[in-house]
N, C-alpha and C positions, 0 to 999 in steps of 0.2 A: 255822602248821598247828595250833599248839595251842587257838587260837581256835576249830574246828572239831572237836575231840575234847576238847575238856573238858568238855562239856554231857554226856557219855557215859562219866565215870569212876562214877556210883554205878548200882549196879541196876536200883532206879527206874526212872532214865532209859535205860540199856539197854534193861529192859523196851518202855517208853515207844517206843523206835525201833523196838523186833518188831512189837510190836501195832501200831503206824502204817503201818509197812510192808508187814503180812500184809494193812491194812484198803485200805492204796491199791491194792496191786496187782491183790485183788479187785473193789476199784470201779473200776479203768482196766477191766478186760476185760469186765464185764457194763455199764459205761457207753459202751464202745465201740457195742454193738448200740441203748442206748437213741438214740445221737447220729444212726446213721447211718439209724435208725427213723424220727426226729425225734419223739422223745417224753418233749423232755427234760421237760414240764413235765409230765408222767406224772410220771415220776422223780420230781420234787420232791415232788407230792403223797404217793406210796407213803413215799417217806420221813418225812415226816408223820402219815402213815395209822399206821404200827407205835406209835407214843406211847402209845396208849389201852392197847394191850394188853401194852405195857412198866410203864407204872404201876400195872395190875392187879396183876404179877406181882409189882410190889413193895409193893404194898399186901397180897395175899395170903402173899407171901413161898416164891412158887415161882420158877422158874427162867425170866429175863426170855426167852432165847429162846422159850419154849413159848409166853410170851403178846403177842413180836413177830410170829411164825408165825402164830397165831390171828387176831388185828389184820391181819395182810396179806390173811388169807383173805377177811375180814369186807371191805375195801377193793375188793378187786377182784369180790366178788359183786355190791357196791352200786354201781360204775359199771356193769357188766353190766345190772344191772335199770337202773338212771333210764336208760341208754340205750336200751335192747329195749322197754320200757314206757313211754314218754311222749315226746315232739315235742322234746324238747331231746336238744341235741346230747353226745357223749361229754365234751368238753371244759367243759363245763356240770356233768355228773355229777362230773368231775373235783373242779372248783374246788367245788362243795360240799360234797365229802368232803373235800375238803383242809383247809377250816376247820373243818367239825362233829367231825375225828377229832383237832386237834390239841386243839379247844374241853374235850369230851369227856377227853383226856389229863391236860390241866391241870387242870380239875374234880376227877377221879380223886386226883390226886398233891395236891393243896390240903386235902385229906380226912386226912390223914396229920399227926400233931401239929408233926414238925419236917419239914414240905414244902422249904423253899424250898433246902436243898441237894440232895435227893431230883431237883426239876425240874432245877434247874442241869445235875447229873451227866447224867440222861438228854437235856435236846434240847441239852446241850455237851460232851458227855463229861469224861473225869477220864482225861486220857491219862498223868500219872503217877504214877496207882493203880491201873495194868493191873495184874493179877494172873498167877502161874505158868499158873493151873485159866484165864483168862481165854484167857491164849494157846496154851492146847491147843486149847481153841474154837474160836479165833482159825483156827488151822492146819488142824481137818478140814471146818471151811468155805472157806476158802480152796482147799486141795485137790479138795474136792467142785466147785466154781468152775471149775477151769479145767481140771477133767477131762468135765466137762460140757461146757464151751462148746467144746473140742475135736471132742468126738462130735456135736454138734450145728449146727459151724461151716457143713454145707450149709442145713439147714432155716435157719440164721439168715439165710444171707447170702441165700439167697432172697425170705424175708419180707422183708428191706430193700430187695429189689429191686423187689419185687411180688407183693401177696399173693393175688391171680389167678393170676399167673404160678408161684408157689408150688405152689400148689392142681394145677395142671398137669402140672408136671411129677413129683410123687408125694411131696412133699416136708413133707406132713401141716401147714399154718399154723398150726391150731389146736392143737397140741398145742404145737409150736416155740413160740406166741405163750404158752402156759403157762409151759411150762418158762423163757421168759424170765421170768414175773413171780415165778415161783422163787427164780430167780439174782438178781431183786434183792430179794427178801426175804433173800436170805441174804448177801447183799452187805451190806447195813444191819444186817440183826439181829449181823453176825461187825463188825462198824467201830463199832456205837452205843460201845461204852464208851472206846475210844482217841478218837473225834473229836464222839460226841456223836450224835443220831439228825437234828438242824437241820443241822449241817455236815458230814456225809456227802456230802452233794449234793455240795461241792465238788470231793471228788475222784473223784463220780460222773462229772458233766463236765468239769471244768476239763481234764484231759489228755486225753481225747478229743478234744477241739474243739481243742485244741492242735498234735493229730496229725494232723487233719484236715487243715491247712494249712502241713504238713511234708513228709508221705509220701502217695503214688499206690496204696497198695494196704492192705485191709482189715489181713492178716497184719502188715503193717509200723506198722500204724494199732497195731493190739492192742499192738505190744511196745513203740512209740515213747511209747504213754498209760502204760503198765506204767513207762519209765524214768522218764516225766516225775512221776509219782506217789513213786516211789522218793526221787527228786532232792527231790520238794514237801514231804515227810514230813521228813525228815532235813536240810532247809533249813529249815523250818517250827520244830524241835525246837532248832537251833542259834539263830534269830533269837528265839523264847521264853524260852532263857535266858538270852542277854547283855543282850535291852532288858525283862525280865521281862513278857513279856505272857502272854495264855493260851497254852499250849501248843496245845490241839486247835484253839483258832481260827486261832490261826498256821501249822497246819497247812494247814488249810481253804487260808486265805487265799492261802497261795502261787500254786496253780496259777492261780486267777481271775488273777492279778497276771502271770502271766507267758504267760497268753494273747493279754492284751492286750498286751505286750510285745512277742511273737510277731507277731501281728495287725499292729500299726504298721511292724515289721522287715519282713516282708512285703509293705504298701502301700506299704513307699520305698521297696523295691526294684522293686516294680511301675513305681509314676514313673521311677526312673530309668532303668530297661529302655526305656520307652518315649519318654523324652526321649535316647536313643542314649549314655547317660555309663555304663553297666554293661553288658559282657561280658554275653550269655544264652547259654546252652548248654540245647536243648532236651533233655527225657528223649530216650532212645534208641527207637527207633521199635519193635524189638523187643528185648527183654526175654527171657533165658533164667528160665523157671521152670520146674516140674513141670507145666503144663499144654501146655509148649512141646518143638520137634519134638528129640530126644534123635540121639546117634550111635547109627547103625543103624535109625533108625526108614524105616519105609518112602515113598519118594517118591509125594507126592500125583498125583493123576495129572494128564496133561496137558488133558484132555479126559472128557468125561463116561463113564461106563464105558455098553457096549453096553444100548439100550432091551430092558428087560422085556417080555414079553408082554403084552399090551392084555388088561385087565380087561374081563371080562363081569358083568352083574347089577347090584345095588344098594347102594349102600354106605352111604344113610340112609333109613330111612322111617321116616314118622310115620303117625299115625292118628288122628285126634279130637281133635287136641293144642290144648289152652291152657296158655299161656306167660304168669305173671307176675312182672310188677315192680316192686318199690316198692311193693305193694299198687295197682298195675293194671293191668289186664287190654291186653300187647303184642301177642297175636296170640289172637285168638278161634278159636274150634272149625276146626282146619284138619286137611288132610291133603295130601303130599307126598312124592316121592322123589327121590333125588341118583341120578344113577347113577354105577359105579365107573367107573374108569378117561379123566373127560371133565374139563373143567372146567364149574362151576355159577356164575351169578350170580346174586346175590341181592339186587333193585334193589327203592326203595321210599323216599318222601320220610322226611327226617326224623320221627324218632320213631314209623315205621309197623312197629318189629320184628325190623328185620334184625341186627343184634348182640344180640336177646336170642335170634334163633333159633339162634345160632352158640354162644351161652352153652349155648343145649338140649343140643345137638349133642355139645358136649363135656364134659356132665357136667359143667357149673359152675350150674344151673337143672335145678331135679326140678319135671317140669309141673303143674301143676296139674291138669288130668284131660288124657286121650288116654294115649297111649305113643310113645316115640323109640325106635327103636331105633339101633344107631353101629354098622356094620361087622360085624351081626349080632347085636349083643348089646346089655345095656344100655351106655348112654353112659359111665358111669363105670366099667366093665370095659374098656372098648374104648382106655383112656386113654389106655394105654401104645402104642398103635398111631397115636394123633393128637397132631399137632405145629399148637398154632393160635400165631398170632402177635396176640394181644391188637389194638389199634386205641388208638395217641397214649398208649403205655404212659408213664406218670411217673415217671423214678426220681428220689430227691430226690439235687438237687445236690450234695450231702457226701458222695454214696455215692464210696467214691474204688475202681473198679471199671474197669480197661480193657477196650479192643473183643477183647482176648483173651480176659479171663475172663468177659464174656459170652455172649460165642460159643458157649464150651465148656460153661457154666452149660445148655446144652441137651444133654449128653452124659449129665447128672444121671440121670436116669430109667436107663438102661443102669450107670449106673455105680454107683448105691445112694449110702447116707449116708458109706459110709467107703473105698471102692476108688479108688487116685490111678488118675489117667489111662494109659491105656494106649497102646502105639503106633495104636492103628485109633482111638484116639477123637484124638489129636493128628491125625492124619493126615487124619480128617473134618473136625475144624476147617479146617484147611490148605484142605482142598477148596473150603467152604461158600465162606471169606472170598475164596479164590482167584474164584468164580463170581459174589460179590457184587463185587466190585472192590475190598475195603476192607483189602487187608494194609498198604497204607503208612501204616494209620489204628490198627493191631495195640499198640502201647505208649500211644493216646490215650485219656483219661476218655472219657465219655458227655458230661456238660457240656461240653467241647470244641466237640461236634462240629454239624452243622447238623442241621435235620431230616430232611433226605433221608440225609444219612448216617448219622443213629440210625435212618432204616426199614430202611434196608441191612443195619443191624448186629440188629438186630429176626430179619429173616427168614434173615439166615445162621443167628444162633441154631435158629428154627425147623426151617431144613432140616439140621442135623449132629443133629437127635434122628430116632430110627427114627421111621418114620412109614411108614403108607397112605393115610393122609389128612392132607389140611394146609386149615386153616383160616385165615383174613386176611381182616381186619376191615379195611376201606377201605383197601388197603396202596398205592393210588397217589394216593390225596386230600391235593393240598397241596402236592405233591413238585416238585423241579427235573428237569428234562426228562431230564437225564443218570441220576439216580435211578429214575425211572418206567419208563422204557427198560430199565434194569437189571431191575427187578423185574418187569418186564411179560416177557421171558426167560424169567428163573426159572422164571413159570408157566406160562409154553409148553412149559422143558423139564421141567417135573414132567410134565405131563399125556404126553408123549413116552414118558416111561421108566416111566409104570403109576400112578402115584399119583392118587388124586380131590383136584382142587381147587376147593376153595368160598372164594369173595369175597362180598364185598358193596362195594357202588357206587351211588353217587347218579347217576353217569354213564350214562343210554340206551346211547350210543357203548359203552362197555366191557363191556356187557351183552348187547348183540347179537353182539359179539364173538367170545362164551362160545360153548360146545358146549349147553347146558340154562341156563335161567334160571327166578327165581322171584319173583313179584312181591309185595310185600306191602304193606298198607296197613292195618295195623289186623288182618290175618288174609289169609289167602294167595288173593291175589285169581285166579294163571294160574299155572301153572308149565309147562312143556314148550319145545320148539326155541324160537329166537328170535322167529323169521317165525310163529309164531304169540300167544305173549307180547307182544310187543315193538307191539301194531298199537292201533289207537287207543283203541278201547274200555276194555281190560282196563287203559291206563293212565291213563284217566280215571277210571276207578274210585277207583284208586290213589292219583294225584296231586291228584283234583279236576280241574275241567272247565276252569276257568280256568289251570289249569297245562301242558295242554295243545294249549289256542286256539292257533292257528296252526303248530302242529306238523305237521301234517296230510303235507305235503312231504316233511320230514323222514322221517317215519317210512317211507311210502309210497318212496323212493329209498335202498339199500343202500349205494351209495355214499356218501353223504353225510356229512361229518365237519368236525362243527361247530369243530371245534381245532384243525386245520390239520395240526400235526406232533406231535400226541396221539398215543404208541404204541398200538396196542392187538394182545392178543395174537390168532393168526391162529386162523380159524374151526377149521381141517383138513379 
């Protein structure tokens, strides 16, 4: 035991453990969002980027925070421009800044007569010359940290989700995506002197990514990188003194070492799961947390509650609208209307429009000229009344996020940045997942599961957020029969119980389907009943002539269904 407390009998090295410890436990929790973001090699440059204006500080002889802070600023304005300004890509702006700011640093600090411990202390820190004054710093950064990342724990967990989907549900990205690049300035700028502003990173990552392949859930993620930091620090501080190496490198170094550790402990255990020589015991399929159903909460119901009154009027129009993307022109000079209460498709070969009109629609695209209006108003007041379910959302496989806290992730909007869940918003989950068919799927990741079963988990999200309109971007393109059938439901019982719903579909069949369809190719070639859209003309316009040669049959016979046992949902 004494081998483990002797490194900790002088001051110094007391110090030495506060400071290491205030610095990990701020880099596990704001490195948790960079990992689950996947931007770890953001991180590394920002960490980088602050050098310049740490050497200023000590070349001027003011206070190096002020000119880490400045340095971060200067960083992230210049990826901002070379990305918005010029053909390369953000990862590009990245690695240029990454070498011109550390280039720049050393420049700076080589200016200074006796440089070379100057450099040393800033990109390696001097973890046992933390100071009292160091570690109050140390502590109202840290503090600041993770009373932040608290109040901000929905906008983050969204952004990592999707930052469309973000935008959606009211959850401001860009501001969320600031105040992260905050948290890690102040991550760095509160750790540069215990571990150094170069080795920071370590424990920016190493325990996140650690956590990653530990624990199932964000919350568990934060506190398992926090322990693992803890452990890195104070194992780091112990193996520095007895085989005399650097301290803040030693620090550094641990968690790297023990990911991979981790990582291999892991993969044998996967082999051996799989070659039948270890016991698996799967997680539990439900999970009691705060987002889940409490005693006394109310029973979901068995059956859909009685249909609403059928909508009259219109629930989108446009007028002279162009829609661009990427700097080109998806839909030229058009005009159209959805009406309330039906379902709408919105068919049209690749690339002819149909997901940027949906983007119009919901206030994710300000047109270029015409006007949209959404449910009476502009599109992005209406917000809070539209539940669109994205098309082939991506969440990055580390997000370690179940089909619970997905689900509910659509309650967002109703529930604000900081209100826990309440029994009607459990009890809507309950519902949604119960009508999708996916509660035996409630304790599984995302990565688990198939594609049909993330559309599933997709539009229950979609349907437990209030809504009057629900948008779904190709929601049965690709799907297994069991899935498509499910979802093909759904949008029958939407339309049943009042609400508009708008698709989009490469599918004819799923478009004559619809109550109203809308064609587009480049700008909106027909829109109205089927039997009028759906005939040869308006889709050769659309598709090109040769796309549909010998169609003629087709189109001309109602009955016809090219997919045998293709759901589709009923006319009315």
């Amino acid at each position: 035991m004494d081998w483990f407390v002797e490194p900790f009998t002088l001051g110094f090295a007391q110090r030495a453990l506060v400071g290491g410890l205030l610095a990990g436990v701020m880099s596990a929790v704001v490195g948790t969002w960079l990992v689950l973001r996947g931007m770890s090699f953001f991180g590394d440059a920002f960490v980088h980027g602050v050098v310049p204006g740490i050497a200023a500080a000590v070349v001027l002889d003011v206070d190096p925070l002020l000119g880490a802070a400045a340095a971060a600023v200067v960083m992230v304005a210049g990826i901002d421009l070379v990305d918005r300004h010029s053909r390369l890509g953000e990862d590009t702006a990245i690695g240029l800044l990454f070498v011109g700011m550390l280039a720049l640093g050393v420049v700076i600090i080589s200016s200074i007569d006796s440089y070379t411990g100057s450099l040393t202390s800033i990109l390696f820190g001097d973890a046992l010359g933390v100071m009292p004054d160091d570690l109050v710093h140390q502590a109202v950064l840290a503090g600041l940290v993770l009373v932040v990342s608290g109040l901000m724990y929905r906008p983050f967990l969204a952004l990592a989700f999707n930052r469309q989907k973000a935008e959606l549900l009211g959850l401001r990205p860009g501001l969320a995506h600031a105040v992260l690049l905050a948290l890690v300035a102040a991550a760095v700028i509160g750790s540069f002197q215990a571990v150094g502003t170069l080795l920071v990173f370590g424990l920016l990552i190493g325990p996140p990514a650690t956590a990653v392949l530990l624990v199932r859930t964000v919350p568990r993620m934060m506190l398992t990188a926090a322990g693992i930091s803890v452990v890195s620090v104070w194992l780091g501080l112990v193996l520095s003194h007895h085989l005399g190496t650097a301290a803040s490198a030693t620090m550094a170094l641990v968690p790297i070492v023990g990911f991979f550790v981790v990582l291999a402990v892991v993969r044998l255990r996967a082999f051996l799961r799989a070659r039948g020589r270890a016991p698996h015991h799967p997680p539990r399929v439900w999970r009691r947390s705060s987002d889940e159903a409490a005693p006394g909460d109310p029973t979901p119901p068995t059956d859909l509650a009685p249909p609403r009154p059928g909508r009259r009027g219109t629930a989108v129009r446009a007028q002279d609208v162009v829609l661009r993307y990427d700097g080109h022109i998806a839909i030229d000079r058009s005009s159209f209307t959805v009406p309330a209460g039906e379902i709408t498709a919105v068919i049209g070969p690749n690339g002819s429009g149909k997901s940027t009109l949906l983007h119009a629609v919901a206030g994710l695209l300000t047109p270029a000229a015409g006007a949209i209006e959404t449910l009476g108003t502009e599109p992005t007041q209406a917000r809070r009344r539209v539940s669109y379910v994205l098309q082939s959302m991506v969440v990055p496989p580390t997000t370690p996020m179940t089909v619970l806290e997905t689900v509910m992730m659509g309650r967002y909007p109703s529930l604000g940045w900081f209100r826990r869940p309440r029994a009607v918003d459990r009890a809507a989950v309950r519902e949604a997942m119960r009508r999708l068919e996916i509660e035996p799927l409630a304790g599984r990741h995302l990565g688990e599961l198939s594609g049909g079963q993330r559309q599933r988990v997709y539009v229950a999200q979609g349907l437990v957020q209030d809504h009057d309109l629900l948008l779904l971007d190709e929601p049965l393109t690709g799907l297994d029969v069991v899935s498509a059938r499910t979802i093909d439901r759904i949008i029958h019982e939407e339309r049943e119980h009042g609400s508009t719903v708008v698709l989009t579909t490469h599918d004819l069949e799923e478009a004559r389907a619809a109550d109203h369809v809308i064609l587009t190719g480049g700008t909106v070639v027909a829109a109205g009943p089927p039997a009028e859209v759906c005939r040869a003309e308006p889709l050769m316009e659309a598709f090109g002539l040769g796309s549909v040669h010998g169609w003629q049959g087709f189109i001309d016979d109602p009955a016809h269904d090219p997919h045998g046992d293709r759901p589709s949902f009923p006319v009315g």
